[in-house]
MARDOKE-956937 format. One record per atom (N, C-alpha, C, O): x, y, z. Coordinates in steps of 0.05 Angstrom, whole numbers, padded with zeros to 5 digits, always signed. Example, Ala and Ser with C-alpha at 12.3 -4.5 7.8 and 13.67 -1.06 7.14 Angstrom:
2
+00264-00114+00156+00246-00090+00156+00264-00066+00156+00285-00066+00169+00257-00045+00142+00273-00021+00143+00258+00001+00157+00268+00023+00161
// end
This chain:
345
+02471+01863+02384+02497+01869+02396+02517+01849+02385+02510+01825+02382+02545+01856+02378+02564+01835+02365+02567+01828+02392+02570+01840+02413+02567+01800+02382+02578+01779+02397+02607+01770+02388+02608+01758+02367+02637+01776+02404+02660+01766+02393+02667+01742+02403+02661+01736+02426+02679+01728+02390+02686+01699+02396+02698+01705+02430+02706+01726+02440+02696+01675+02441+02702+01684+02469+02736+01662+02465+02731+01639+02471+02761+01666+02458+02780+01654+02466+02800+01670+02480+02801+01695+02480+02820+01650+02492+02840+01652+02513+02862+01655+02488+02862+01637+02472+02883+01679+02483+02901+01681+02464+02924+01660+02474+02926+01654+02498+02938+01651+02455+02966+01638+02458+02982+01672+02464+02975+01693+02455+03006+01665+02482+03026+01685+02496+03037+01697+02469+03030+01682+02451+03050+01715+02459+03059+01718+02423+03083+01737+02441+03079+01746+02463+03111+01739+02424+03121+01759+02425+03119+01784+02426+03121+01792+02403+03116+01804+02440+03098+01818+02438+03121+01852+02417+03126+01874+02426+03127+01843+02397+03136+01861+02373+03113+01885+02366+03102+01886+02343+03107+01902+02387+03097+01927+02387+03088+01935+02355+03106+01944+02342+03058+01933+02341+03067+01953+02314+03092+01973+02309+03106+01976+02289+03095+01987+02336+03112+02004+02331+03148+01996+02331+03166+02012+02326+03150+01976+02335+03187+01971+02333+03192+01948+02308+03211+01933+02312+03175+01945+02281+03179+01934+02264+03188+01930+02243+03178+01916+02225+03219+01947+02244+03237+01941+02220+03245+01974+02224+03236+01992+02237+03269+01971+02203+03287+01992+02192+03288+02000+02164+03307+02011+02154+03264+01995+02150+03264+02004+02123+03253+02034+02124+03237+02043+02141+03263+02044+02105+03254+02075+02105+03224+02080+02096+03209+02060+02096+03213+02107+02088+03173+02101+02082+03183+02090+02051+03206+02087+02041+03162+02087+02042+03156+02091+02013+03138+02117+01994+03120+02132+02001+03148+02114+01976+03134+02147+01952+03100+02135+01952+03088+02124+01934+03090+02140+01978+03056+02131+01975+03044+02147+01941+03032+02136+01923+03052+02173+01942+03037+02173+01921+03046+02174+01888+03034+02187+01870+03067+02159+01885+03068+02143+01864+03047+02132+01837+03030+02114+01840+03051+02142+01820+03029+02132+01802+03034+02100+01793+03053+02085+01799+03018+02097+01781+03015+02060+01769+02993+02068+01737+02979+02087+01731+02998+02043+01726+02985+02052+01693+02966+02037+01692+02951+02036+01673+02960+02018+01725+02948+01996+01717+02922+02008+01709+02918+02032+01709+02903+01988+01702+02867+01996+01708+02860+01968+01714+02867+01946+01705+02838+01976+01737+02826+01948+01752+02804+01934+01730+02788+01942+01714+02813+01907+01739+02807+01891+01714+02793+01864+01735+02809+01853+01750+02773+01857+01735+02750+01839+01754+02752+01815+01733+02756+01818+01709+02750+01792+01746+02762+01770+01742+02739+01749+01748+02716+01758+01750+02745+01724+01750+02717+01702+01750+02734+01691+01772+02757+01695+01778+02709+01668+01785+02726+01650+01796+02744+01624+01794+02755+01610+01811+02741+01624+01763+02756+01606+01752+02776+01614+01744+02792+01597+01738+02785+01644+01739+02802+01660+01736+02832+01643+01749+02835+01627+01768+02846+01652+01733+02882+01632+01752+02891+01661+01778+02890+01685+01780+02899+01642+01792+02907+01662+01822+02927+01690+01808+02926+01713+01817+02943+01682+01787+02953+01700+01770+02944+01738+01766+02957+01758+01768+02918+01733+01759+02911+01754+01751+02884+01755+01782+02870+01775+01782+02881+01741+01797+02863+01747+01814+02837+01729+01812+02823+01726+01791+02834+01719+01832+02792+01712+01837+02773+01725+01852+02777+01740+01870+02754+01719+01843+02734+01729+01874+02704+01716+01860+02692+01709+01840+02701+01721+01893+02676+01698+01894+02640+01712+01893+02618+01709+01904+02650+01727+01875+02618+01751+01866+02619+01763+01845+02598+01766+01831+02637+01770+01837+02635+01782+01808+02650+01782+01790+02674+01776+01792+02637+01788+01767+02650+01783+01734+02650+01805+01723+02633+01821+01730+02670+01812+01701+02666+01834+01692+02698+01854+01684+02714+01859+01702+02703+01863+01661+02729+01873+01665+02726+01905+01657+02707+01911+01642+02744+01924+01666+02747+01957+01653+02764+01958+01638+02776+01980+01636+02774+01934+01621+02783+01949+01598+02804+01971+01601+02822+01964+01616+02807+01995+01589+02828+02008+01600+02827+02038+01606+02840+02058+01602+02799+02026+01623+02781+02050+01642+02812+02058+01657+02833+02046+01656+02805+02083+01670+02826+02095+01697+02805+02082+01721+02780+02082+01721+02824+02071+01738+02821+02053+01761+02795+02071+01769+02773+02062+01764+02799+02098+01782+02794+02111+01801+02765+02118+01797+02751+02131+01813+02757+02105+01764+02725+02123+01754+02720+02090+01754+02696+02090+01760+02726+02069+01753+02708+02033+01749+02687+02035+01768+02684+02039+01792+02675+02030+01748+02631+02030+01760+02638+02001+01769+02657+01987+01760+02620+01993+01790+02617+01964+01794+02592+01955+01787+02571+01967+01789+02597+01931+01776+02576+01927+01764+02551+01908+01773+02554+01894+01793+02526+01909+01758+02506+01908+01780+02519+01871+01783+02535+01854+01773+02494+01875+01806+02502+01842+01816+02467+01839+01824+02449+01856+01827+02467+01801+01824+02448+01795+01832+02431+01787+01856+02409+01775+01855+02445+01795+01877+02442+01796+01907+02422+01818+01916+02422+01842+01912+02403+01802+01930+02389+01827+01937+02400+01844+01961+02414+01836+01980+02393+01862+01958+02402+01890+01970+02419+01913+01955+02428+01933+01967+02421+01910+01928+02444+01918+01916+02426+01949+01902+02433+01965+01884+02400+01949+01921+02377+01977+01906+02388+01979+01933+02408+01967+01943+02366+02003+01946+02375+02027+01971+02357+02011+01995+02358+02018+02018+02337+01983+01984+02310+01979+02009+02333+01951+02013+02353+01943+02000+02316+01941+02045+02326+01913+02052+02307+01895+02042+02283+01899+02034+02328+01863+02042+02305+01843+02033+02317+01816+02038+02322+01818+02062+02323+01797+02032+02334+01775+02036+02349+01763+02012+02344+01769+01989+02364+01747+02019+02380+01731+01995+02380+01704+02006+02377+01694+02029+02386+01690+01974+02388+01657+01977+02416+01659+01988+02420+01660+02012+02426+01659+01978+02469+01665+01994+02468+01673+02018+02489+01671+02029+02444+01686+02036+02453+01679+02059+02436+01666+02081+02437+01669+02105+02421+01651+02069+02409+01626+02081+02376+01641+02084+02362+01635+02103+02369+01655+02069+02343+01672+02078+02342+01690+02094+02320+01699+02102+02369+01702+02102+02375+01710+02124+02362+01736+02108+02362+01737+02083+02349+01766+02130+02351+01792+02116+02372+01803+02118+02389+01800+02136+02375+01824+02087+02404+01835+02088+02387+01865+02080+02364+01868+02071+02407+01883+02087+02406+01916+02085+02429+01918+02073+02448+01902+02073+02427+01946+02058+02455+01970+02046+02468+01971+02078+02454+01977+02097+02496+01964+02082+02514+01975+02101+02511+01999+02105+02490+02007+02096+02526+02016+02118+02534+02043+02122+02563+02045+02134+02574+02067+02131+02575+02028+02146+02596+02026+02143+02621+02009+02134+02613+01987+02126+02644+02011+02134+02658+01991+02116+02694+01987+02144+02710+02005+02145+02695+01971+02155+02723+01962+02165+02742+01944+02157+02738+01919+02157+02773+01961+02145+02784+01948+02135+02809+01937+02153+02817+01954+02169+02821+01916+02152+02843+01911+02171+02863+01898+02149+02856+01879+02135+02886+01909+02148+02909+01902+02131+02941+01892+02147+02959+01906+02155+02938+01870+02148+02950+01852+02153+02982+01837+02136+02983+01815+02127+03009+01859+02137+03019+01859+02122+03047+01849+02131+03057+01861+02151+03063+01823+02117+03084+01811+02129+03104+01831+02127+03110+01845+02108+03117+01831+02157+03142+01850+02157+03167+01839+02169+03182+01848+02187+03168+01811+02149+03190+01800+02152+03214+01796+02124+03205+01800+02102+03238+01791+02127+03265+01806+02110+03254+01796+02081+03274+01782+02075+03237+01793+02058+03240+01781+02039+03220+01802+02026+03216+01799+02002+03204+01830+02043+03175+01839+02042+03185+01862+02031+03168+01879+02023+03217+01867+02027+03207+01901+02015+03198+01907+01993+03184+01927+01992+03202+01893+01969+03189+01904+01947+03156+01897+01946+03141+01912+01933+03151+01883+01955+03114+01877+01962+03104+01901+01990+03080+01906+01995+03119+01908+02000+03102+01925+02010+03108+01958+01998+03094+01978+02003+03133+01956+01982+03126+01990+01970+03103+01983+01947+03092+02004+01940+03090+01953+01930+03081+01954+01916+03046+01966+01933+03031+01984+01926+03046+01949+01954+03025+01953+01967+03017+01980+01982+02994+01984+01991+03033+01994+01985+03032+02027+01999+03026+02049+01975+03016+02071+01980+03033+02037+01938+03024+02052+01919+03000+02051+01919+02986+02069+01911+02991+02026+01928+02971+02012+01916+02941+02024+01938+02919+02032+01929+02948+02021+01964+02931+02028+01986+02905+02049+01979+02881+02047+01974+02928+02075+01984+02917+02099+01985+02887+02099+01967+02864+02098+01975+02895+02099+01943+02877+02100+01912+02848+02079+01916+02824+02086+01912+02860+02050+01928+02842+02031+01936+02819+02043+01949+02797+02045+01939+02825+02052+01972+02812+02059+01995+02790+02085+01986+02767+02087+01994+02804+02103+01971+02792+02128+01955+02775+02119+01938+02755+02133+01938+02776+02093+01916+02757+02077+01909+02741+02070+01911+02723+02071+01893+02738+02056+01937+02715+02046+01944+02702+02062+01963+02685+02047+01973+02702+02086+01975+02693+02115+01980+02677+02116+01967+02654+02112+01976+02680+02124+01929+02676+02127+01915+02646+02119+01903+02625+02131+01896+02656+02096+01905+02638+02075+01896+02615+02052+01913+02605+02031+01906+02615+02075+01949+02597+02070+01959+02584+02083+01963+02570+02074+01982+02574+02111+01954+02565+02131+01962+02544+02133+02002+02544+02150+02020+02529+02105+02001+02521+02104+02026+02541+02100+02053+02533+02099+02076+02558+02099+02048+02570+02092+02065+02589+02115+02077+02600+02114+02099+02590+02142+02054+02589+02167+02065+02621+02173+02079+02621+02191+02096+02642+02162+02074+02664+02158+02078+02672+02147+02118+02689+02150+02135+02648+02134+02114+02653+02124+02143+02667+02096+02145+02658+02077+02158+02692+02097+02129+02708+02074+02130+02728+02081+02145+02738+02103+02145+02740+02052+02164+02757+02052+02185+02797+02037+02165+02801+02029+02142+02806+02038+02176+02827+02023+02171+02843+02028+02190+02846+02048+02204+02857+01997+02189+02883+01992+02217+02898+01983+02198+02888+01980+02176+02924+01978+02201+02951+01955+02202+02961+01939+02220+02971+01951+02239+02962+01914+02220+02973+01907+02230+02996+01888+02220+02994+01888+02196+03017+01872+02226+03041+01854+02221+03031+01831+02233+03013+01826+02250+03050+01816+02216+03043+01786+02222+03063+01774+02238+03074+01752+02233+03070+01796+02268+03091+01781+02287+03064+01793+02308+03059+01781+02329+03047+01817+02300+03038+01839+02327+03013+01840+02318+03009+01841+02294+02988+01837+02343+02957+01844+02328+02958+01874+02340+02942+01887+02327+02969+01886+02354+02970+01918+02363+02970+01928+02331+02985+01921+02313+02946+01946+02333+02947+01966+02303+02972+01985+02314+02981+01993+02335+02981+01987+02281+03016+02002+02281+03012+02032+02277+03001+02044+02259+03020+02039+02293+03019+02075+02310+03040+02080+02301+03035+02098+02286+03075+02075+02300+03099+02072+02292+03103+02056+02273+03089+02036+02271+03124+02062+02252+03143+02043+02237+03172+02066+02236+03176+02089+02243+03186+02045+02225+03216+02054+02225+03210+02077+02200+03229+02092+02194+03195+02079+02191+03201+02107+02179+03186+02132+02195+03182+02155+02187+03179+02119+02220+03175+02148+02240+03149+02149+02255+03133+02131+02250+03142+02167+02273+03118+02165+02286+03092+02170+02261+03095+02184+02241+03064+02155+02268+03052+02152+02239+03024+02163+02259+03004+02168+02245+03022+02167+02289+02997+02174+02306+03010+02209+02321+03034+02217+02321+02995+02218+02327+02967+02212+02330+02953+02213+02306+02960+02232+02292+02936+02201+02297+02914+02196+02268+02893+02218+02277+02890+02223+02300+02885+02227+02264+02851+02238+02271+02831+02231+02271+02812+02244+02263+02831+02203+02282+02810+02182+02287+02819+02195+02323+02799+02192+02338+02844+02206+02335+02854+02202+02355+02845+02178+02370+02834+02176+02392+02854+02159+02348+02852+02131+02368+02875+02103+02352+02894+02117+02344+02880+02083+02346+02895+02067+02343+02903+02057+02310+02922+02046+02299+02878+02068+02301+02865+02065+02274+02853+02097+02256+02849+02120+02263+02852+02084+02233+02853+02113+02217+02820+02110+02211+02803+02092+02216+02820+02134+02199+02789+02145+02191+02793+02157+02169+02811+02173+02162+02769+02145+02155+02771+02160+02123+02772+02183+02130+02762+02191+02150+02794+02206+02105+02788+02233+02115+02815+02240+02095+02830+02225+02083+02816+02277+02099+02831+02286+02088+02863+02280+02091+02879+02282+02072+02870+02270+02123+02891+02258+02119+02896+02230+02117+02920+02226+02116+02888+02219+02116+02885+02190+02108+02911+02177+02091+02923+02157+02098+02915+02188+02073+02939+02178+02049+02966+02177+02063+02985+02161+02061+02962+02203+02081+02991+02211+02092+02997+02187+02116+03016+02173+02121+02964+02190+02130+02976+02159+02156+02980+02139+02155+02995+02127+02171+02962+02126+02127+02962+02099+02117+02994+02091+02100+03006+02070+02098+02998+02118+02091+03027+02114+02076+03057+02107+02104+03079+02094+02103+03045+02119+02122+03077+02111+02147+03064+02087+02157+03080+02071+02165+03036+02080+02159+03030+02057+02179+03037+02031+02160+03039+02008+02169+03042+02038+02132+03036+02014+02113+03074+02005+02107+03084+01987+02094+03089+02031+02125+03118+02021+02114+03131+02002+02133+03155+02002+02134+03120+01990+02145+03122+01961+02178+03153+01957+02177+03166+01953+02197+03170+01959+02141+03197+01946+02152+03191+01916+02147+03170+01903+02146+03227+01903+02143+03221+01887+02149+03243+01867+02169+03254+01845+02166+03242+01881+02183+03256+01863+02211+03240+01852+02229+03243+01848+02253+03222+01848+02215+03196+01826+02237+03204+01792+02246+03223+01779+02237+03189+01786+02261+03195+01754+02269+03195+01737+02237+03179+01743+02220+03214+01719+02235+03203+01706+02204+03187+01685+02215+03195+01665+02203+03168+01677+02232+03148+01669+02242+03125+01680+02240+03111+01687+02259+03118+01681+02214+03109+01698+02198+03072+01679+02205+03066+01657+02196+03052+01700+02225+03028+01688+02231+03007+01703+02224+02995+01714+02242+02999+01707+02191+02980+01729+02191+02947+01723+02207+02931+01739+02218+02947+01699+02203+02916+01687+02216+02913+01698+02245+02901+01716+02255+02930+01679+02255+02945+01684+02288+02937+01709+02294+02914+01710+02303+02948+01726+02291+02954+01763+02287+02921+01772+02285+02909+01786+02302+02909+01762+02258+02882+01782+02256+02865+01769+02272+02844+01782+02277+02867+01746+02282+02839+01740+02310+02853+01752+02331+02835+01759+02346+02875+01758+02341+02880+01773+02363+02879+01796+02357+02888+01810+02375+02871+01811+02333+02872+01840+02333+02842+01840+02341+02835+01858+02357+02824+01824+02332+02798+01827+02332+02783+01811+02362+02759+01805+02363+02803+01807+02384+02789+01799+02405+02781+01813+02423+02795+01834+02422+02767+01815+02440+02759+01825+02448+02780+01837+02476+02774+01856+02490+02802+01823+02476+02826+01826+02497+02831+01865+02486+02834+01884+02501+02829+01865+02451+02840+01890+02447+02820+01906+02428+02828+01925+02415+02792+01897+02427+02781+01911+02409+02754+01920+02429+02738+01938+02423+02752+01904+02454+02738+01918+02464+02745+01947+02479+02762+01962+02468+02728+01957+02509+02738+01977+02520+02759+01977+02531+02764+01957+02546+02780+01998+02530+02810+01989+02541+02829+01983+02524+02851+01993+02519+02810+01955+02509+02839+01947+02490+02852+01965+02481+02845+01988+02485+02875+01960+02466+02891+01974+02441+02882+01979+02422+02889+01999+02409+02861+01961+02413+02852+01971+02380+02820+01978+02383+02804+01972+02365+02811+01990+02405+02791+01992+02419+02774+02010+02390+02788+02026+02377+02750+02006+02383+02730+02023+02370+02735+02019+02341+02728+02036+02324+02746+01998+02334+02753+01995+02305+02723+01984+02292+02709+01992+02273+02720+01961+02311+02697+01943+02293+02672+01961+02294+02670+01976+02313+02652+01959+02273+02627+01969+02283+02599+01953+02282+02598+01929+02286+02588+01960+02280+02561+01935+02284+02546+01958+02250+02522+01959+02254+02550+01966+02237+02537+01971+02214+02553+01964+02187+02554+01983+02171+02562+01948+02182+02575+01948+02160+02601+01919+02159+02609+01908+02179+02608+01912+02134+02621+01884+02133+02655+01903+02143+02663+01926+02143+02666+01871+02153+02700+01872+02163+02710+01866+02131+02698+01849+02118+02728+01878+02119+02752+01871+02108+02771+01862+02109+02785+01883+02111+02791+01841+02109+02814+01836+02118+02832+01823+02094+02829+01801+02084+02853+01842+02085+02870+01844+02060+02886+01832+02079+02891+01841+02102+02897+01804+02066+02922+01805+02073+02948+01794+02055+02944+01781+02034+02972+01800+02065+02989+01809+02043+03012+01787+02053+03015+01795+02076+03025+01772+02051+03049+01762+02058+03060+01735+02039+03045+01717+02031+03091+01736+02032+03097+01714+02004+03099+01690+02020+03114+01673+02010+03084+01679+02049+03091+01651+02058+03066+01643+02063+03047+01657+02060+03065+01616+02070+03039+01608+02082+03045+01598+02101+03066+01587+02109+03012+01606+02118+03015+01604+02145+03004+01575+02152+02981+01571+02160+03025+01553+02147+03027+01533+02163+03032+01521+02195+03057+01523+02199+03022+01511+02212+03047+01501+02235+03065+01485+02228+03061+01467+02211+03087+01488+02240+03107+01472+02240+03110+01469+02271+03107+01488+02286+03116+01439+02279+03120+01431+02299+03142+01439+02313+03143+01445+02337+03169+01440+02291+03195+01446+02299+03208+01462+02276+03217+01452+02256+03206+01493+02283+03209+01502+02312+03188+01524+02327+03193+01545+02340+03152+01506+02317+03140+01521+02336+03128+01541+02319+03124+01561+02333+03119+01545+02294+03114+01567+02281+03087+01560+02273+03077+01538+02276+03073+01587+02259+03053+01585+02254+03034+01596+02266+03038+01607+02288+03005+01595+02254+02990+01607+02268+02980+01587+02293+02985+01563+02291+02966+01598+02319+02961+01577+02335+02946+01600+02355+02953+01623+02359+02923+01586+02367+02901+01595+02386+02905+01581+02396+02915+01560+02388+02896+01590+02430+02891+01573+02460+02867+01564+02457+02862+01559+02481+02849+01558+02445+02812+01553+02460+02812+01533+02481+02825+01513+02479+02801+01536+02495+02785+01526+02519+02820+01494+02520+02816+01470+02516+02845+01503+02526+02866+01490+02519+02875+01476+02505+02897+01464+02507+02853+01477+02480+02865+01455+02453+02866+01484+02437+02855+01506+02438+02890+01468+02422+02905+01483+02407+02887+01489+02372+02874+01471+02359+02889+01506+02367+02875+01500+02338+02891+01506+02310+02905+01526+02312+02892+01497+02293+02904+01505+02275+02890+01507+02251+02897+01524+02235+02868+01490+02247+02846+01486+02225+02839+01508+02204+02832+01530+02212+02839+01502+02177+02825+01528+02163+02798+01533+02175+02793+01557+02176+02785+01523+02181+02756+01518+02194+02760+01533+02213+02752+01555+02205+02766+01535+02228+02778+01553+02250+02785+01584+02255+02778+01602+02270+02804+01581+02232+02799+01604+02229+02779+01619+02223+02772+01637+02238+02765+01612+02194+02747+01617+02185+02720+01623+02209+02704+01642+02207+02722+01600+02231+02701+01613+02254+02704+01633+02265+02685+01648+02270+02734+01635+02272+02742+01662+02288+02741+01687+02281+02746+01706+02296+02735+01691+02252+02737+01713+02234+02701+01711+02237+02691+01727+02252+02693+01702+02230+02658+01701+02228+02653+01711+02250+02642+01734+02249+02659+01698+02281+02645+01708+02302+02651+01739+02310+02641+01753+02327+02669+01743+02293+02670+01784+02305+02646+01786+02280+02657+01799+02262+02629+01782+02276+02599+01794+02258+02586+01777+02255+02574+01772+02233+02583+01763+02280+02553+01748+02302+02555+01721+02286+02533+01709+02289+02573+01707+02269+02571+01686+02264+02573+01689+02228+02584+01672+02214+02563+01707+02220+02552+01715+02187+02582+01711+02172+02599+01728+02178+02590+01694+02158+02611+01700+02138+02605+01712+02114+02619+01719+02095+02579+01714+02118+02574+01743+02092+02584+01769+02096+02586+01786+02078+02593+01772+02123+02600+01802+02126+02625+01798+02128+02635+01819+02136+02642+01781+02124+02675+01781+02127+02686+01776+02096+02680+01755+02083+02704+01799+02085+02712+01796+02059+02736+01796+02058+02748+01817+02060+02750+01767+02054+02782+01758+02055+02795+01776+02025+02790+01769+02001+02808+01793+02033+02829+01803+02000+02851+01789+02008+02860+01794+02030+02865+01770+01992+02893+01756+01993+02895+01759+01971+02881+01756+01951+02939+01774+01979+02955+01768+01954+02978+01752+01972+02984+01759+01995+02988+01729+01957+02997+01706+01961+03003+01690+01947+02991+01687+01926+03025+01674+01954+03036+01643+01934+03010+01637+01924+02991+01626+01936+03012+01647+01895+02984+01623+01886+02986+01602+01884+03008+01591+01881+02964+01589+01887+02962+01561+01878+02963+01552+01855+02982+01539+01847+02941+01560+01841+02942+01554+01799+02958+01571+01782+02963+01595+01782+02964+01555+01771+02979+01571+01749+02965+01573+01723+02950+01555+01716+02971+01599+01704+03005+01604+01698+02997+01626+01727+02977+01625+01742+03018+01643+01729+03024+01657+01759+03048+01676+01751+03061+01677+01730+03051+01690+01771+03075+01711+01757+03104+01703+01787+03123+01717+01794+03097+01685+01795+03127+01676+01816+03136+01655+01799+03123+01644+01781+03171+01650+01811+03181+01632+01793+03171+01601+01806+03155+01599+01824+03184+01580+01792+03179+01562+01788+03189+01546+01823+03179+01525+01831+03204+01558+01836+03217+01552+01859+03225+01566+01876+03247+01578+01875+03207+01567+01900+03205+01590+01930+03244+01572+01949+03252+01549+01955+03253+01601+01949+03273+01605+01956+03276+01616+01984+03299+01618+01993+03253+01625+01999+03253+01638+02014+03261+01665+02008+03255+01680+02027+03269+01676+01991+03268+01705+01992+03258+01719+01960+03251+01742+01957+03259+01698+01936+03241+01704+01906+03224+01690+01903+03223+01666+01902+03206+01709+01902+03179+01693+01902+03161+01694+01909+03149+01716+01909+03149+01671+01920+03129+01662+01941+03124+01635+01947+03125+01619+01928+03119+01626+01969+03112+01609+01990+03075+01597+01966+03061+01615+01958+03068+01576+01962+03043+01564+01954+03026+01571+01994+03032+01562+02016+03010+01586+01985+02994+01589+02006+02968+01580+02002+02949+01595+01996+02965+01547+02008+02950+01541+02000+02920+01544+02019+02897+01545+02012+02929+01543+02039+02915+01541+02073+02903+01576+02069+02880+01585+02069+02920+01585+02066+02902+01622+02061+02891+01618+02037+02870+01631+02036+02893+01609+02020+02880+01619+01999+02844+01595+02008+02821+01602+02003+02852+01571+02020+02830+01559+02025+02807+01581+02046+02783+01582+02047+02830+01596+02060+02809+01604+02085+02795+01623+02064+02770+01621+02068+02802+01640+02044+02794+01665+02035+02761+01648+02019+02738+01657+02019+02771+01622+02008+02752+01622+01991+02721+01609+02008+02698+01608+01999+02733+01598+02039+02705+01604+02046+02687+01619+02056+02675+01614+02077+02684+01643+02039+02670+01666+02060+02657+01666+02021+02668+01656+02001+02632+01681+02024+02627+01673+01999+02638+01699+01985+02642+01694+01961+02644+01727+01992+02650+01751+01987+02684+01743+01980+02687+01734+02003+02707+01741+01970+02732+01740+01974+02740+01741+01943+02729+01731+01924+02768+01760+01947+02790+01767+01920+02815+01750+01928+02824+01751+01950+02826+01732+01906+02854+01733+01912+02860+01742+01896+02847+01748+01876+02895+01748+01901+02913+01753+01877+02945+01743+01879+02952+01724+01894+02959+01754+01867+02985+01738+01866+03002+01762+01877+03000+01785+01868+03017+01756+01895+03038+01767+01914+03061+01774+01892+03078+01790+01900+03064+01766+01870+03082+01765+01849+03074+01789+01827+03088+01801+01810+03061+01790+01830+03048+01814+01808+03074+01835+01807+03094+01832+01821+03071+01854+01791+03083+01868+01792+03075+01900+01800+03090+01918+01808+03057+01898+01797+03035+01922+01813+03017+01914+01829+03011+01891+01823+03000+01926+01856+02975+01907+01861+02949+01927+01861+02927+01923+01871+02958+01947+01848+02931+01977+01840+02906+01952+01829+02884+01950+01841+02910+01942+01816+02893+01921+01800+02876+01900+01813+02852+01900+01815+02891+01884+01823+02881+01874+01844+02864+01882+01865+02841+01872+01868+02876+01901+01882+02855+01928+01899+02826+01937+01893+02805+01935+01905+02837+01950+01863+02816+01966+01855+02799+01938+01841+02778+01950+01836+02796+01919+01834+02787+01901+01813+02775+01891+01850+02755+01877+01850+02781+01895+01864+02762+01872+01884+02747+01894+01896+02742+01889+01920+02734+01923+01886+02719+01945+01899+02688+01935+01895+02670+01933+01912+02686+01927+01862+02650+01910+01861+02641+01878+01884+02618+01869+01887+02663+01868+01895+02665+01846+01908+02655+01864+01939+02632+01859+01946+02666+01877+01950+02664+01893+01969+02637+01900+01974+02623+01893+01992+02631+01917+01951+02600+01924+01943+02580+01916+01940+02557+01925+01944+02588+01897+01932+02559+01863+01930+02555+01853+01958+02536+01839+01963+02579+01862+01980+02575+01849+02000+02564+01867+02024+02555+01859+02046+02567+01895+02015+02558+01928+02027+02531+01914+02026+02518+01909+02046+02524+01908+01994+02491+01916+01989+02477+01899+01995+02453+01904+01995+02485+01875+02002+02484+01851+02018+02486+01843+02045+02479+01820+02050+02492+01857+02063+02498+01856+02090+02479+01844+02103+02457+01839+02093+02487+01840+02127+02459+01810+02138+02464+01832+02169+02486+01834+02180+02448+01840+02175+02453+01857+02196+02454+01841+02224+02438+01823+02229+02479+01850+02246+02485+01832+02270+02454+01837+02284+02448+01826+02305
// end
């Protein structure tokens, strides 16, 4: 049985998914020339990292990239154990939950029409290229003012889904719901808390029975959590920003912290939690300029990019890019190593 972390949330504004800006949708299905191209971990935040695989397609079409084998056991159809997860046994998943976590504050429109091209195709990808998992993949949205998965955006009502519930389900309409839930706008708080946001999407206040984002998580298969925003989520004392949890009345802010809070929605295992961040990179060369302005650019997110890299499964990439099809699709064998890998709750 998952065990979810047991904390008391900090009070948040409560900016409904659904009242989050005035930007119109975006052309979801938009083409891109990119082809996904898998990267090392020494790779510069530029073109992307991740913490499992090597390997590039050349100038394969995104939508056919084989992933390539890996050396983790589980990556055949039987269970067995791996050194990476402490001896622990791992099985093939069967299912896959993704949670996309996307800033919808005034500096975000051209990163999120990049990211709404980019979605659809992703998601159809790694379908694709899990065959066990039989298209039993979930996806939510949420903003980094609201952990409520987004049912509304300012380009219009985006529910009822045919999951008929808060979150979408792989399926024939899928492109169409993910394309209005993915257009957030950006008249959000610039208190911009993506961390904050995805442990309260994933508490049990709203993911158990009742909650709002009730039936998202499942107990067969790893959490995903892409997240997308050009700042980093620092606290600042004054005036009050940042990410921040209640536990047991101390305040937490720690990458460590996070990092627990994300583990305990899948019984403790950070093998089953796979951080995708695009964000201020850290190393260069990089495709932002030389100086975050608050609105060109990006923010050095150094604190996200630390949390991503401790889970051993994680992609980054650069918020600056100019497409992020590449990125997406180039982190589908990362995903997969961690499918075929799963440490069961």
């Amino acid at each position: 049985m998952r065990r979810l972390a047991s904390f008391a949330l900090v009070a948040v504004a409560a900016l409904g998914g659904c009242e989050q800006g005035n930007d119109g949708d975006f052309d979801f299905d938009a083409e891109t020339g990119a082809s996904a191209t898998l990267t090392t971990a020494t790779t510069t935040a530029g073109t992307g990292t991740t913490g499992t695989e090597t390997g590039s397609s050349g100038d394969d079409d995104p939508a056919t990239t084989e992933a390539p084998s890996t050396t983790e056991t589980g990556n055949d159809d039987t269970s067995g154990t791996d050194e990476s997860t402490g001896g622990l046994p791992t099985e093939p998943c069967t299912t896959i939950d993704v949670l996309v976590v996307i800033d919808n504050s005034d500096a975000m429109a051209e990163e999120q029409a990049r990211l709404n091209v980019a979605l659809g195709p992703f998601i159809a990808l790694l379908d694709e290229q899990l065959p066990g998992v039989l298209g039993s993949i979930h996806v939510a949205v949420i903003t980094t003012d609201a952990p409520e998965f987004v049912i509304t955006t300012p380009a219009g009502e985006c529910s009822p889904y045919a999951s008929a519930a808060s979150w979408m389900l792989y399926g024939p309409t899928l492109s169409t719901e993910l394309a209005c839930a993915s257009a957030v706008g950006t008249m959000g708080d610039p208190d911009e808390r993506p961390m904050q946001m995805a442990i309260e999407a994933l508490s049990p206040e709203l993911i158990n029975i009742d909650g709002f984002n009730e039936g998202f998580l499942r107990e067969q298969g790893p959490l995903v959590v892409l997240i997308v925003t050009d700042e980093e989520d620092d606290f600042e004392a004054t005036p009050v920003w940042g990410s921040q949890v209640d536990l047991n009345d101390d305040m937490i802010y720690s990458v460590s912290e996070w990092v627990d809070a994300l583990a305990a929605t899948q019984d403790g295992h950070v093998q089953n939690v796979i951080p995708l961040v695009l964000v201020g990179p850290v190393e260069e060369p990089n495709a932002c300029p030389d100086v975050w302005n608050g609105m060109d650019g990006a923010e050095t997110a150094t604190r996200i990019v630390e949390f991503a890299e401790s889970f051993p499964h994680h992609v980054i990439g650069d918020i600056c890019d100019v497409e992020y099809t590449t990125f997406l699709n180039g982190s589908v064998p990362t995903i997969a190593a961690a499918c075929n890998a799963w440490v069961p709750e």
